[in-house]
C-alpha positions in Angstrom: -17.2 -7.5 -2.5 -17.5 -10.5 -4.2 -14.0 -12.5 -4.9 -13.2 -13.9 -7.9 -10.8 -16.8 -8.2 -8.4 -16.9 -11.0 -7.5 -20.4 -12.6 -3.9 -20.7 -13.6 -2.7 -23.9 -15.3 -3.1 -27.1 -13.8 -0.7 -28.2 -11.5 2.0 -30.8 -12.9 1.2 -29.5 -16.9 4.0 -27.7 -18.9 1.9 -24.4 -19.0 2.4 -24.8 -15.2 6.0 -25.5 -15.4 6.8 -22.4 -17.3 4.2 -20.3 -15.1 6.0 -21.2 -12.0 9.5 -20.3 -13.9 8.3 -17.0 -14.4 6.5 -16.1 -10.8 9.2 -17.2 -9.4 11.5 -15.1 -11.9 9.7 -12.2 -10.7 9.7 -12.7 -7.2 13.5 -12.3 -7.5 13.7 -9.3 -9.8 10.2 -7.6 -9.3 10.2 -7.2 -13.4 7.6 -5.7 -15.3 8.1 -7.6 -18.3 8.3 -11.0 -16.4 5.0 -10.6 -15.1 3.3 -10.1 -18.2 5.2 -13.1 -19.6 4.0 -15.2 -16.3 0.4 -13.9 -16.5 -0.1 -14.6 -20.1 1.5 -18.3 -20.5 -0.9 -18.9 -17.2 -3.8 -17.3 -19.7 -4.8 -15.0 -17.2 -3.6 -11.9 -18.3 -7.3 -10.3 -18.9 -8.8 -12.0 -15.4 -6.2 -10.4 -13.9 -6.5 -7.2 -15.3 -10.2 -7.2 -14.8 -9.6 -7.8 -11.7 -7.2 -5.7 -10.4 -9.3 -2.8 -12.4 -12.4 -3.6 -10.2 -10.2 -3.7 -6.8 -8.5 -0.2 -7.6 -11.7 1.3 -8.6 -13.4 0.1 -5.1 -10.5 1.6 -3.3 -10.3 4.9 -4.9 -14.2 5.0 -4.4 -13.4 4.3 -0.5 -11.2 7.2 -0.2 -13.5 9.8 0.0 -14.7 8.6 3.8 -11.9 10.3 5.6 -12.0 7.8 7.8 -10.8 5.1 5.5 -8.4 7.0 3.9 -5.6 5.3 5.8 -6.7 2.0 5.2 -7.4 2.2 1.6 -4.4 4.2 0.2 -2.6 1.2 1.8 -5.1 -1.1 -0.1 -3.9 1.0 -3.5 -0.2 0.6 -2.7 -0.3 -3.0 -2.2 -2.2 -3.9 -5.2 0.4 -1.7 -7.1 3.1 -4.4 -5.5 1.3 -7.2 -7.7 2.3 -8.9 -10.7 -0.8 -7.8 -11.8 0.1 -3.8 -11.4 3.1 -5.2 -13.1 2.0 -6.7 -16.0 -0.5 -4.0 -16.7 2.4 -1.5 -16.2 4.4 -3.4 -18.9 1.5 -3.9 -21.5 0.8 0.0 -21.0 4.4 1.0 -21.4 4.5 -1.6 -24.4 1.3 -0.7 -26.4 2.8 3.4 -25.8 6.0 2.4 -28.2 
């Protein structure tokens, strides 16, 4: 599987200021809506879903070899832990309003 990096702002800017603000916002409170906030003023919002779309996808495919099963349900579980799962989580309950 090939990794893609995704570019936040550069370091020292005011986009990064207010990026850091907010990861660091959601370390603390593990917020859905602080996430998406953090994601999109990086402007990463759709790398990041597209991204974490591609990862879940891989591991769902894995868990029909029963002897990965282990392994990648614990793949799935930590990739919902993300601000990415987050976010998405967020935009999804949002958009359903």
């Amino acid at each position: 599987m090939r990794k893609d990096l995704i570019k936040v702002p550069e370091k020292g800017t005011y986009k990064w200021q207010l990026f850091k603000q907010w990861t660091d916002e959601f370390r603390h409170t593990h917020a859905d809506h602080v996430a998406y906030i953090a994601l999109h003023l990086a402007g990463v919002l759709d790398p990041c879903r597209t991204k974490f779309d591609k990862l879940m996808q891989h591991h769902r495919q894995q868990l029909r070899d029963s002897s990965k099963v282990q392994r990648h349900s614990r793949a799935i579980e930590r990739l919902q832990n993300t601000m990415s799962a987050a976010a998405l989580s967020y935009e999804s309950s949002f958009h359903r309003h």
